[in-house]
ROLO-656139 format. One record per residue (C-alpha): residue number from 0; residue in one letter; chain; y, x, z. Coordinates in steps of 0.1 Angstrom, whole numbers. Example, Ala and Ser with C-alpha at 12.3 -4.5 7.8 and 13.67 -1.06 7.14 Angstrom:
BEGIN
   seq   type   mol      c2      c1      c3
     0      a     A     -45     123      78
     1      s     A     -11     137      71
END
This chain:
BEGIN
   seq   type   mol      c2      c1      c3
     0      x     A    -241    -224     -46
     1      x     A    -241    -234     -81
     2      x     A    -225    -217    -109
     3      x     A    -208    -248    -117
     4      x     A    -191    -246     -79
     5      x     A    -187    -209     -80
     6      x     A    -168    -210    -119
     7      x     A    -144    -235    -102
     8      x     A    -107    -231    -118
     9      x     A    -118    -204    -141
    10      x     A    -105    -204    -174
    11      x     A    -139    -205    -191
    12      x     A    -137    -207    -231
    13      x     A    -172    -209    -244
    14      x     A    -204    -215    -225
    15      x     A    -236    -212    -246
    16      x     A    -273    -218    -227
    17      x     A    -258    -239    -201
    18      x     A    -276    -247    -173
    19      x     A    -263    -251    -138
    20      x     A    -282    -224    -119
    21      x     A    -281    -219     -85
    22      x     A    -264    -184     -76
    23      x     A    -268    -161     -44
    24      x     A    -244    -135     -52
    25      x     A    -219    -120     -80
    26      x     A    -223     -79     -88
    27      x     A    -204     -58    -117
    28      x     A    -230     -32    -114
    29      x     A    -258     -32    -135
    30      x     A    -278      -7    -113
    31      x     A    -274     -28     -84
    32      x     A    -294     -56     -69
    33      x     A    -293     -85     -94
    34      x     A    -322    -110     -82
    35      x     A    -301    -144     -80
    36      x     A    -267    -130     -87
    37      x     A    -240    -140    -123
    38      x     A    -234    -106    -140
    39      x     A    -195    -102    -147
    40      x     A    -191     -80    -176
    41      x     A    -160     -54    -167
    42      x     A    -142     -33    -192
    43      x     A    -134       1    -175
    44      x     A    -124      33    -188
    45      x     A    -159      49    -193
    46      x     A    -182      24    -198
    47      x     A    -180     -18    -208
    48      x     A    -204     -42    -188
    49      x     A    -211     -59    -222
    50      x     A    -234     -27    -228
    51      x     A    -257     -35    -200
    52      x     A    -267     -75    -199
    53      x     A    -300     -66    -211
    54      x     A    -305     -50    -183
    55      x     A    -291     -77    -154
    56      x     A    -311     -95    -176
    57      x     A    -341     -72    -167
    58      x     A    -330     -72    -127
    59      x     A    -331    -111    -129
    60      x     A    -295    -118    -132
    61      x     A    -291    -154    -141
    62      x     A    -258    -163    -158
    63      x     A    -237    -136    -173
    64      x     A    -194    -138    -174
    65      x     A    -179    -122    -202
    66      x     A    -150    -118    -229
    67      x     A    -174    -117    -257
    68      x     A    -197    -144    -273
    69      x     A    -228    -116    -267
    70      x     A    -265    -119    -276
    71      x     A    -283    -131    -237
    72      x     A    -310    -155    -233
    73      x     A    -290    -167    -201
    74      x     A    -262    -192    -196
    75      x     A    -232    -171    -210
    76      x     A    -195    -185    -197
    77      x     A    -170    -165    -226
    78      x     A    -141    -160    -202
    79      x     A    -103    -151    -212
    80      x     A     -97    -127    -184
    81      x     A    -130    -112    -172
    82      x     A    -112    -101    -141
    83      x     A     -94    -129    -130
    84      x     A    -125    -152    -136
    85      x     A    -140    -122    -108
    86      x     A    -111    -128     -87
    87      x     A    -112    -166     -91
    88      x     A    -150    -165     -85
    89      x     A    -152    -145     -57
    90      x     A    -128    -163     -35
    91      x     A    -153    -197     -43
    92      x     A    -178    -181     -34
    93      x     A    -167    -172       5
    94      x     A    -153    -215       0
    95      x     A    -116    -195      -7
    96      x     A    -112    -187      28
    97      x     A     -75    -175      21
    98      x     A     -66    -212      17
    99      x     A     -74    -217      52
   100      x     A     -48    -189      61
   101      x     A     -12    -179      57
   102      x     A     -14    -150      34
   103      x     A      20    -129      28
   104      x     A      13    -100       7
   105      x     A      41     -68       3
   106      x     A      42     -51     -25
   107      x     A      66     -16     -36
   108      x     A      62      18     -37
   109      x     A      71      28      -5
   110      x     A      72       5      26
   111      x     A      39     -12      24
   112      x     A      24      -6      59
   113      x     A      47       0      72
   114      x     A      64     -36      68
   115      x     A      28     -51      71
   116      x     A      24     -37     108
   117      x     A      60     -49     116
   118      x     A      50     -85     106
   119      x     A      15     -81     124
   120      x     A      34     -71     157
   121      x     A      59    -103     152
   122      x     A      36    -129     148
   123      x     A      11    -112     174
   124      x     A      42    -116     199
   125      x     A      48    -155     186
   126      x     A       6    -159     196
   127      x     A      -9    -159     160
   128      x     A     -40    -147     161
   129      x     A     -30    -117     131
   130      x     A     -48     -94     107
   131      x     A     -35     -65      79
   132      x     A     -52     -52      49
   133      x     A     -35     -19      34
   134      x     A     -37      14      33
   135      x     A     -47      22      72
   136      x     A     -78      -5      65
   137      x     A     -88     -33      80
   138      x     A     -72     -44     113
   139      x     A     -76     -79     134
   140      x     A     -54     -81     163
   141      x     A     -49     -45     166
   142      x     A     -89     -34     165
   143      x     A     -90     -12     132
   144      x     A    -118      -3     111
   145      x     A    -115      20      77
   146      x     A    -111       5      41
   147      x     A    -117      25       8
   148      x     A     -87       9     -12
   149      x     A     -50      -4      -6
   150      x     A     -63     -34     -17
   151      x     A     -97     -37     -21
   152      x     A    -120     -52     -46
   153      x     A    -122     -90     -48
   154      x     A    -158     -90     -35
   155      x     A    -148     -71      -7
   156      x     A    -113     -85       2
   157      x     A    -131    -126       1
   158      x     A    -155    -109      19
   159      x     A    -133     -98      44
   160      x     A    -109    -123      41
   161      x     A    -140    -150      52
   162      x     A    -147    -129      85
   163      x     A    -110    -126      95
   164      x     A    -108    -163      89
   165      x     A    -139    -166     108
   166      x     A    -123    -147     141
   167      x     A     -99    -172     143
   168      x     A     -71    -154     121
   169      x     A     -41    -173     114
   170      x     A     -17    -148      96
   171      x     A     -30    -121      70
   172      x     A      -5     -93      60
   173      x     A     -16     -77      33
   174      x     A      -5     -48       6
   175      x     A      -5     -54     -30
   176      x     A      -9     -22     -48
   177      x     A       3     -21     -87
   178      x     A     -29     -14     -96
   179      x     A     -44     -49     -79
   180      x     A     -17     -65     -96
   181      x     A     -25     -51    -133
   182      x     A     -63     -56    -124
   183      x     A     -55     -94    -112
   184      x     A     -76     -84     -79
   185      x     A     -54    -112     -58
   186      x     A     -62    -139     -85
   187      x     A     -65    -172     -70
   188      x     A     -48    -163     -40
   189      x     A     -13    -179     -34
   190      x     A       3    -161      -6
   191      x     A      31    -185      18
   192      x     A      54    -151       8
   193      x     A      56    -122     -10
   194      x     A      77     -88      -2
   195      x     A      91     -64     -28
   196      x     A     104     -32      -7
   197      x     A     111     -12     -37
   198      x     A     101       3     -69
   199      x     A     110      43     -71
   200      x     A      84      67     -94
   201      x     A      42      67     -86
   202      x     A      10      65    -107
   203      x     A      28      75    -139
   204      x     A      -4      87    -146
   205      x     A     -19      53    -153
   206      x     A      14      33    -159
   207      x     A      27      57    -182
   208      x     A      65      48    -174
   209      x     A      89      36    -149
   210      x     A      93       3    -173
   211      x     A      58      -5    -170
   212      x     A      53       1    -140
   213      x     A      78     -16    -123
   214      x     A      74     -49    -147
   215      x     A      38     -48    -133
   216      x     A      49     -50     -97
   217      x     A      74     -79    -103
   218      x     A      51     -96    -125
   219      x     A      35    -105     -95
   220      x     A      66    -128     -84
   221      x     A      58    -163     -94
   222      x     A      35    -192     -95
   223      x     A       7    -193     -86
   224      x     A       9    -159     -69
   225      x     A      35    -169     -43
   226      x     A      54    -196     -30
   227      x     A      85    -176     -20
   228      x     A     100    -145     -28
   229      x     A     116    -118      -3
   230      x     A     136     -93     -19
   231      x     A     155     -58     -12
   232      x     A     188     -67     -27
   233      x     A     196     -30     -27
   234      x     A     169     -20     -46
   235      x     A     180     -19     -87
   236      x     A     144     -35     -97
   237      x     A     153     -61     -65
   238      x     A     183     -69     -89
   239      x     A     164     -75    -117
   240      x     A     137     -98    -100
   241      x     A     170    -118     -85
   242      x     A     186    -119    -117
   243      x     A     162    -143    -131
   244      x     A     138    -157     -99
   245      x     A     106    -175    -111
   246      x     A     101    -186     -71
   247      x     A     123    -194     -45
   248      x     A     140    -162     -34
   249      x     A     155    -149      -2
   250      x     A     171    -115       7
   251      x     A     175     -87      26
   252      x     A     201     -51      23
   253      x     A     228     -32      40
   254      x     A     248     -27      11
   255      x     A     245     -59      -9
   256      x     A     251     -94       0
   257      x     A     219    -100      14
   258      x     A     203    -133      37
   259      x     A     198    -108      64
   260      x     A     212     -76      65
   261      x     A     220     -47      88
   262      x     A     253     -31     108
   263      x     A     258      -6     135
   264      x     A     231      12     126
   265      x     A     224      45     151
   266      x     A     196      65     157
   267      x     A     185      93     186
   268      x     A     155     107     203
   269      x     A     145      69     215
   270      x     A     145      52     182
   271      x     A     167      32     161
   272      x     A     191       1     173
   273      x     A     215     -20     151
   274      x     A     228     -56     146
   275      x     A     206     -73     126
   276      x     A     225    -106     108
   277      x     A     197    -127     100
   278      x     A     208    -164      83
   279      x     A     238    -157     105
   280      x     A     218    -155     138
   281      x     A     229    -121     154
   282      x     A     200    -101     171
   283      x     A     206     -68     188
   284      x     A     176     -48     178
   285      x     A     161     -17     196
   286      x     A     129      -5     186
   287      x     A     113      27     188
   288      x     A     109      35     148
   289      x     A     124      60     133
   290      x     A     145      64     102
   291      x     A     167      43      81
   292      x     A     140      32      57
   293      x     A     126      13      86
   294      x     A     157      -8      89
   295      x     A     149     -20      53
   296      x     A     111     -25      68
   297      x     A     127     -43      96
   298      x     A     152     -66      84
   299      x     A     123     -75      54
   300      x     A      95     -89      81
   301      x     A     124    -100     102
   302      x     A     140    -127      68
   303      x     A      98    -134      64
   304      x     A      91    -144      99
   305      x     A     121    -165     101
   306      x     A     117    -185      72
   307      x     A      84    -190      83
   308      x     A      96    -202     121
   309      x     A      96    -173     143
   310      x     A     125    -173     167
   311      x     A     150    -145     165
   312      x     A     141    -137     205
   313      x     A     108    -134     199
   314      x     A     116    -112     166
   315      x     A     134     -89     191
   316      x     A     109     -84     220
   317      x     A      84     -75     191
   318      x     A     104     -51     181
   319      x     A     115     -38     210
   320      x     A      76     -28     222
   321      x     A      66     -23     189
   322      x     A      45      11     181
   323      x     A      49      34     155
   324      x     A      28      34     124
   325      x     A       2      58     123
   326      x     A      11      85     101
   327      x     A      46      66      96
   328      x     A      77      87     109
   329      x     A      56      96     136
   330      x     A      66     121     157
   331      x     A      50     154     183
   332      x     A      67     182     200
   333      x     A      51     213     205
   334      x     A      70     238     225
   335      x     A     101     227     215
   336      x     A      98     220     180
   337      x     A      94     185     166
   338      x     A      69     174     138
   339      x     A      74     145     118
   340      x     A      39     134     101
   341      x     A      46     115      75
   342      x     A      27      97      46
   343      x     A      55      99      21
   344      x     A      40     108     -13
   345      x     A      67      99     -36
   346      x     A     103     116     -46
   347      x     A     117      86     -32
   348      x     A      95      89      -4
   349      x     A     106     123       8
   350      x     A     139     117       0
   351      x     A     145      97      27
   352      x     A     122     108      51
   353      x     A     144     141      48
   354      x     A     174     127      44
   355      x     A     168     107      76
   356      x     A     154     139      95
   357      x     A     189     162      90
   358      x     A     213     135      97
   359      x     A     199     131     127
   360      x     A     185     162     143
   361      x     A     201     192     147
   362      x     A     188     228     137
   363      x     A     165     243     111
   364      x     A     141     219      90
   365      x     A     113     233      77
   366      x     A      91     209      52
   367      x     A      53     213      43
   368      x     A      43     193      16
   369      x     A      21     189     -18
   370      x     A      12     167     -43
   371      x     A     -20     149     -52
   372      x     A     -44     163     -79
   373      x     A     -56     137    -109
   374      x     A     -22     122    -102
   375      x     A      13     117    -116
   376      x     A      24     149    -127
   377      x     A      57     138    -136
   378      x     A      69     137    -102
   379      x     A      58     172     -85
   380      x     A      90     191     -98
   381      x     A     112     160     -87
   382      x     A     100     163     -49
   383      x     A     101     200     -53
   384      x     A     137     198     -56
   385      x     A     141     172     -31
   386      x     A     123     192      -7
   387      x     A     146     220     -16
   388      x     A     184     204     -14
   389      x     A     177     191      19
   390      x     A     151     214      36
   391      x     A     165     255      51
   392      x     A     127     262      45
   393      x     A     101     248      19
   394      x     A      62     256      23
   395      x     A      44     238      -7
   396      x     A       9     232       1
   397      x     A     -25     219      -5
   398      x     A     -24     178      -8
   399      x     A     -61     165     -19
   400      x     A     -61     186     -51
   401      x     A     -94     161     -63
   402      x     A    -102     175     -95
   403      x     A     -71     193    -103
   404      x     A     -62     236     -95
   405      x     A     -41     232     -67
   406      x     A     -26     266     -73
   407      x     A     -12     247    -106
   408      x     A       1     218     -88
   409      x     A      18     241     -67
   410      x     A      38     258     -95
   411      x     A      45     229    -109
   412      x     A      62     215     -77
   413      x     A      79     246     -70
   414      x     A      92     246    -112
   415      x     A     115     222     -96
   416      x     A     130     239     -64
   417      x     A     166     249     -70
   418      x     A     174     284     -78
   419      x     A     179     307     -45
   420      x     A     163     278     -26
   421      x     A     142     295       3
   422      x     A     104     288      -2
   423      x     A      69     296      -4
   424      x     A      37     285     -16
   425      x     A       5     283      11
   426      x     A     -24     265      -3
   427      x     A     -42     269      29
   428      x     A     -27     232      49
   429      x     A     -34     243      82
   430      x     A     -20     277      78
   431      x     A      12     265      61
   432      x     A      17     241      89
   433      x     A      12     268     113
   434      x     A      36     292      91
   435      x     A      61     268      97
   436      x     A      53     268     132
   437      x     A      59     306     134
   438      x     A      88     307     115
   439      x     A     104     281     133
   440      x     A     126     280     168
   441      x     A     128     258     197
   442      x     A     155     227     186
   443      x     A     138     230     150
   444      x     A     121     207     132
   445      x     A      96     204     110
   446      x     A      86     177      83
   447      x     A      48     176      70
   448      x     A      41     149      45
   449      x     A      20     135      22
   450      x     A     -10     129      43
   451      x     A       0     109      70
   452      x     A     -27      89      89
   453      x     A     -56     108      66
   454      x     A     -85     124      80
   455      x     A     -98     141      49
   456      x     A     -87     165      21
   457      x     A     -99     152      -9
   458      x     A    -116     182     -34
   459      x     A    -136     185     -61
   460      x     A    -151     147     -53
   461      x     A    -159     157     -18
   462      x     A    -136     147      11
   463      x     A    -135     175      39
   464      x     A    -123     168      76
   465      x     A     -89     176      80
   466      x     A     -60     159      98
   467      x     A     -21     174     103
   468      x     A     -23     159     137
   469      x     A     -50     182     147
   470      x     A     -35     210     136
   471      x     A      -6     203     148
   472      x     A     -21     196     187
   473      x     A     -33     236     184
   474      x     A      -3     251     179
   475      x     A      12     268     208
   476      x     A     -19     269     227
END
């Protein structure tokens, strides 16, 4: 490929030593391989790429992409946005194999995979050949394999995004974090339709504020990033996007008018069922999810997959056999108790989660949970007292501390548990999930969240082996 074919449609400013060398690879890395490859010069929060193009020089780098007119004997292309030139570049390079596909992306706090798996499971049923990128990985057509990033890289996802297509994928459902958005990792890619679930608090420690960090997730809502979007009329930032749509828009809710919304809603030990109006076409849904969240996940893949041609009885069948999310709602019983694993992370998050869990179940409910270290802090003392008005127990607990005391993050959840609430603080994860165990009953039940699908505890840089489920398939034995 020439870098003339592989700077296709990026906004390039200045080019200085122009020749149209032929390129085997693009790296942001300076102690990487180099031999062959264009050297993109990335701003990040420690270090600025600009600072080592003498060396890619060195490794035989041969075209550099930057912001800056700097000193290099090799072509230089002065870019406006270093990253979304990277973007832009790296889908060319794999010949923009998301072109080939229908790409519907999901973006919101809380909602992500789940919705993602939903639509995956629908269009899987209709006999598209279906992949997801998210949080739980990589999966194509239900064969899963680990990722590193909600959304990965741009190198990585065209990467991936070329072998999916590759397989014979038709449909990618994909997450959009906030921070792909502000990073402009999806550059270049125009997905058929994009989901907003919600926007409740997270990463306050890199956005700073609610304001911010909401306007980056509905700045993603317009041309060229989508072609349509599908919004939670309920949701107040939903509102806001509706109030002044830069695509096409349709929408979903229970409590405001809404393109396809949700009555009759009930749920017991088998799942949920309600009567799902969708562009006034009735469908009866049972499905074996849990909680009212997963209405909202439900009714938002069920207004996608219609406007994109899906038949309402092939909606329902999907849903009917449809599994449960790892590490979503999902729930074991161990000698008469039931555990709820759950990957909830935010106030929001737990709010409903335990909401959900003591409208519907009856006796005691015990909730283990903590907080992320190097994180926002802003929200610990909000879920504390979440946890606390809806829990008869709270056990506040270790949640991949990273860098961070855990014993601090601890009190500073449990600053926010209401006075005369009943809790206590076990760092330990595996013994406070087995002190709730013992200081629970047969009919109780008992919440652990945070982690979800995880197989690690994240500390001190190193991630240790550790799963909820695990623990939890000791107890009583």
């Amino acid at each position: 490929m020439t870098i003339q074919s592989l700077l296709a449609n990026v906004e390039v400013i200045k080019v200085k030593n122009y020749t149209n060398v032929n390129v085997l690879g693009i790296e942001i890395d300076s102690r990487k391989e180099l031999s062959g490859k264009v050297f993109f010069c990335l701003k990040g929060e420690r270090s600025d790429g600009n600072e080592f193009v003498s060396e890619a020089e060195k490794k035989g780098a041969v075209a550099i992409v930057s912001e800056s007119e700097i000193p290099t004997s090799l072509p230089l292309f002065v870019v406006k946005n270093v990253r979304k030139s990277l973007a832009v570049a790296c889908g060319n390079f794999y010949d923009n194999p998301a072109e080939k596909m229908n790409i519907v992306t999901v973006v919101g706090t809380n909602g992500k995979t789940s919705t993602t798996e939903i639509l995956s499971s629908i269009f899987s049923a209709a006999g598209f050949k279906t992949a997801t990128i998210g949080t739980l990985g990589y999966s194509v057509d239900g064969e899963r394999r680990e990722g590193v990033l909600t959304t990965p890289d741009p190198m990585e996802l065209h990467y991936n995004l070329s072998a999916m297509r590759m397989q014979g994928v038709q449909y990618v459902f994909m997450e959009a974090s906030a921070h792909a958005i502000h990073y402009d990792k999806l550059a270049g890619i125009k997905a058929k339709a994009g989901i907003l679930t919600n926007v409740t608090q997270d990463h306050l420690d890199f956005f700073k504020d609610m304001e911010t960090y909401a306007n980056v997730k509905l700045s993603y809502f317009c041309h060229p990033n989508t072609a349509l979007a599908v919004v939670n009329s309920d949701d107040p930032y939903g509102v806001r996007l509706l109030e002044n749509p830069l695509v096409p828009t349709i929408t979903y809710g229970i409590r405001n008018p809404a393109d396809v919304f949700a009555i009759d809603i009930q749920e017991n030990e088998n799942g949920l069922s309600f009567t799902m109006n969708a562009f006034d076409c009735i469908i009866n849904v049972r499905t074996p999810l849990f909680g009212r969240f997963n209405v909202y996940n439900v009714m938002a893949a069920t207004a996608t997959a219609m406007y994109m041609g899906i038949r309402p009885i092939t909606i329902r069948k999907a849903l009917e056999k449809i599994s449960i999310v790892p590490g979503r709602y999902d729930m074991r019983f161990v000698e008469g108790r039931r555990f709820i694993v759950d990957y909830a992370h935010t106030p929001d998050g737990l709010e409903n989660l335990l909401k959900d869990a003591k409208e519907n179940y009856s006796g005691k409910l015990f909730t283990v949970f903590g907080c992320g270290g190097n994180r926002d802090k802003g929200k610990r003392p909000i879920m504390g007292k979440v946890a606390s008005e809806y829990s008869s127990h709270v056990i506040v607990t270790d949640d991949n501390p990273r860098f961070e005391d855990e014993s601090e993050i601890a009190r500073e959840i449990a600053a926010g548990i209401e006075n005369g609430a009943s809790y206590e603080i076990v760092l330990n994860r595996a013994e406070a999930i087995e002190r709730a165990y013992a200081l629970s009953e047969k009919g109780d039940t008992i919440v652990v969240a945070g982690k979800g699908h995880e197989t690690y505890i994240d500390r001190k840089g190193e991630k240790k082996p550790f799963s909820d489920f695990e623990i939890i398939q000791q107890l009583g034995k």
